[in-house]
C-alpha positions in Angstrom: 96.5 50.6 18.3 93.4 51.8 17.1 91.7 52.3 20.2 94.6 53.8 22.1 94.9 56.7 19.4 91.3 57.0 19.9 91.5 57.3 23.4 94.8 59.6 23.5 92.7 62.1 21.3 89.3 62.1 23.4 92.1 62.7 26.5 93.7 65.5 24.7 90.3 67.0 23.2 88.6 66.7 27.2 92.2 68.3 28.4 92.0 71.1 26.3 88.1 71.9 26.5 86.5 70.3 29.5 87.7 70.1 33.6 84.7 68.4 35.0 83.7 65.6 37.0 81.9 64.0 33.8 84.5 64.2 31.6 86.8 62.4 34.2 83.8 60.0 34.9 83.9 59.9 30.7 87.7 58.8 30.4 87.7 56.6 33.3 85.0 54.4 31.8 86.6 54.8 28.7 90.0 53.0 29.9 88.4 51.0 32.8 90.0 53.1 35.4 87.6 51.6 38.1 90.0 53.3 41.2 89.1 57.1 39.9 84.8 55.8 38.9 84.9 54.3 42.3 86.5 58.0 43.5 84.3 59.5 41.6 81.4 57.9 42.6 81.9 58.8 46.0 82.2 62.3 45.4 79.0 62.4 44.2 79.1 61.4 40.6 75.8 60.3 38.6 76.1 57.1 36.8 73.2 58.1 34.5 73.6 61.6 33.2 75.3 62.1 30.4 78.4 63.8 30.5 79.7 66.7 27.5 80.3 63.8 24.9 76.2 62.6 25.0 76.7 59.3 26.9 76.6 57.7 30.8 79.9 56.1 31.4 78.1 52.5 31.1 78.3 53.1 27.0 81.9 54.3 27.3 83.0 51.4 29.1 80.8 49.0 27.0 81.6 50.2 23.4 85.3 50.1 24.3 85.4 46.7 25.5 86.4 47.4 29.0 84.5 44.8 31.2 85.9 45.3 34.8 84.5 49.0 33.8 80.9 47.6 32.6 80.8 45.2 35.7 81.6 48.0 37.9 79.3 50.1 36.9 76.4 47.7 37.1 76.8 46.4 40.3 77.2 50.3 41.3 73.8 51.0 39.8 73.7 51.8 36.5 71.1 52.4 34.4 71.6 49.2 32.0 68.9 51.0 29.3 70.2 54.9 29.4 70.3 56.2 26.0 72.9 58.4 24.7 72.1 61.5 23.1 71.3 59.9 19.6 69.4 56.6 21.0 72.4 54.3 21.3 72.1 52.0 24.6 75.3 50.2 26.2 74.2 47.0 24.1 74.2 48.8 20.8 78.0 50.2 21.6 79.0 46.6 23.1 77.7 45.1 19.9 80.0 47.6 17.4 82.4 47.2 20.2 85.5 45.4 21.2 85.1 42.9 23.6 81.7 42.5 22.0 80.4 38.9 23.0 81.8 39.3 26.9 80.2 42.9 27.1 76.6 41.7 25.0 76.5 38.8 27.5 76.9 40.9 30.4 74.5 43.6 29.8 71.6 40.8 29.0 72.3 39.3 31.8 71.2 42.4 33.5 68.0 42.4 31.6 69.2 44.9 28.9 66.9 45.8 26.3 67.6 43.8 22.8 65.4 45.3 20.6 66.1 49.1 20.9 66.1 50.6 17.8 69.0 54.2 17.5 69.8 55.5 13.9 68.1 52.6 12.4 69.6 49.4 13.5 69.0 46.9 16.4 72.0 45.4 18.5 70.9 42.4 16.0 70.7 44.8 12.8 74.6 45.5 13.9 75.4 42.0 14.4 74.0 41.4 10.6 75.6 43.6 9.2 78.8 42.7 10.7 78.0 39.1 10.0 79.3 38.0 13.5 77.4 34.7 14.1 77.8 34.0 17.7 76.6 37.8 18.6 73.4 36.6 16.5 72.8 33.4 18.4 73.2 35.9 21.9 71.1 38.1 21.3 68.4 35.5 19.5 68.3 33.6 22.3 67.8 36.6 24.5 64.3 37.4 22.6 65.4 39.4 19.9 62.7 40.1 17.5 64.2 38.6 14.1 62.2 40.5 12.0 61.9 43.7 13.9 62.0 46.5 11.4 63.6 49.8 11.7 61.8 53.1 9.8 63.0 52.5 6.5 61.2 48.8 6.6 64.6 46.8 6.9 65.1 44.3 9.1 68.2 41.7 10.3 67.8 39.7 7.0 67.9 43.1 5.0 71.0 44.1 6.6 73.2 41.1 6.5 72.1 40.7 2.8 73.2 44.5 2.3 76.7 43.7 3.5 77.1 40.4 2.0 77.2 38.2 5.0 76.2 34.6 3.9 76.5 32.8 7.1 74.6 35.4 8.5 71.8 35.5 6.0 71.6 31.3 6.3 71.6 31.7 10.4 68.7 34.2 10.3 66.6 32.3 7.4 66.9 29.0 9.4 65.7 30.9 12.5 62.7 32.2 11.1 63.6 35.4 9.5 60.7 36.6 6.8 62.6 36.5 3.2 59.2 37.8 1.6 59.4 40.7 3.7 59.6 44.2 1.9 61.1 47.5 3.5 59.9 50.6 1.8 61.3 50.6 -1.4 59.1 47.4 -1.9 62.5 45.6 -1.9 63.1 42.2 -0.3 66.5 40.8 1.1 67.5 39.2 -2.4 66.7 42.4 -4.1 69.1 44.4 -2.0 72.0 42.2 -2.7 71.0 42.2 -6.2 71.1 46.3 -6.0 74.5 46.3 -4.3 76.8 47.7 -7.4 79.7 46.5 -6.8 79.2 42.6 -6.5 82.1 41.2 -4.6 83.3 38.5 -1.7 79.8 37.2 -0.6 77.0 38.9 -2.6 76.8 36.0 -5.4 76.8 33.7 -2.6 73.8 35.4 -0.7 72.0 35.7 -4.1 72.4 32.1 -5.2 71.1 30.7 -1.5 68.4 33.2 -1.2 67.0 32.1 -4.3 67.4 28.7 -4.2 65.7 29.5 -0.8 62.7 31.4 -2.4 62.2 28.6 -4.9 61.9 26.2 -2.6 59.6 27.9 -0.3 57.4 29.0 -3.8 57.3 25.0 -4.6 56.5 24.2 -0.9 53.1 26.7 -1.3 52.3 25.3 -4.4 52.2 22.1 -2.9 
């Protein structure tokens, strides 16, 4: 229901405002229409410029979870690394999407970049903060950096301690991720969920491991 409002209002706004072959190539990608991208394509369309709404029709397709769209527009050339206007690639909108795993899985395996940072968060800084394990294990075992940082010093770790995601905080730690790690605030994954004010559904959780965690790794260097 969600999405369809969504897309009824981006048809309307386009209806109202825009007449062009981008905005067409926009809404097609947008509900999977691959007859009228195929029409379009024909006619001359560009896959990779980005149409009035900041975005080539490979992120519309991929961040609304429409994978005949995404597959269509791969094998017809497009650019599986173009950038919207604020950074985003095709993987970050499949990974806050809604087909999400099918769409990340797709766009890796055509060599998409993992660790692209846009508005300061990874595809598996979203996948943290989401706490959505199997999108973690994708995109780990595609190379993602575990304790890539963004500008403010946060990383994965940082993120899924932020939003409270215990089994997300245990997958990363047992992968590798850095729990002494600091972001610019000199804080550390267990200080952030100690900071979070309102301390609810997993946050005592995620404290308790991390420091049981901690301690054992302090012992183990003592040692």
């Amino acid at each position: 229901m969600k999405k369809t409002l969504a897309l009824m209002l981006t048809a309307l706004m386009a209806a109202s405002v825009w007449g062009s072959e981008d905005t067409r190539m926009y809404l097609a990608a947008m509900k999977g229409d691959v007859a009228v991208m195929q029409k379009l394509i024909e006619a001359g369309a560009d896959l990779n410029t980005p149409d009035q709404f900041g975005g080539p029709p490979l992120l519309n397709a991929a961040g609304t979870g429409e994978m005949e769209a995404v597959k269509f527009l791969l094998m017809a050339g497009a650019d599986v690394n173009a950038k919207d206007k604020t950074g985003f690639t095709a993987l970050h909108k499949a990974t806050m999407g809604e087909a999400e795993l099918d769409a990340v899985r797709l766009l890796l395996a055509s060599h998409a970049q993992v660790d692209v940072l846009a508005h300061g968060v990874s595809p598996l800084m979203i996948a943290a903060q989401q706490g959505h394990l199997e999108l973690l294990r994708t995109l780990l075992a595609a190379g993602a950096n575990i304790n890539l940082s963004n500008e403010y010093g946060a990383t994965a770790l940082m993120k899924a301690a932020e939003y409270g995601r215990l089994e997300g905080v245990k997958l990363l730690v047992d992968q590798g991720a850095d729990m002494g790690r600091k972001d610019h605030r000199g804080q550390t994954a267990l200080d952030i969920a100690q900071s979070v004010i309102v301390q609810k559904d997993g946050y005592p959780k995620v404290i308790a491991y991390l420091k049981e965690k901690q301690g054992r790794s302090t012992q183990g260097s003592i040692k």
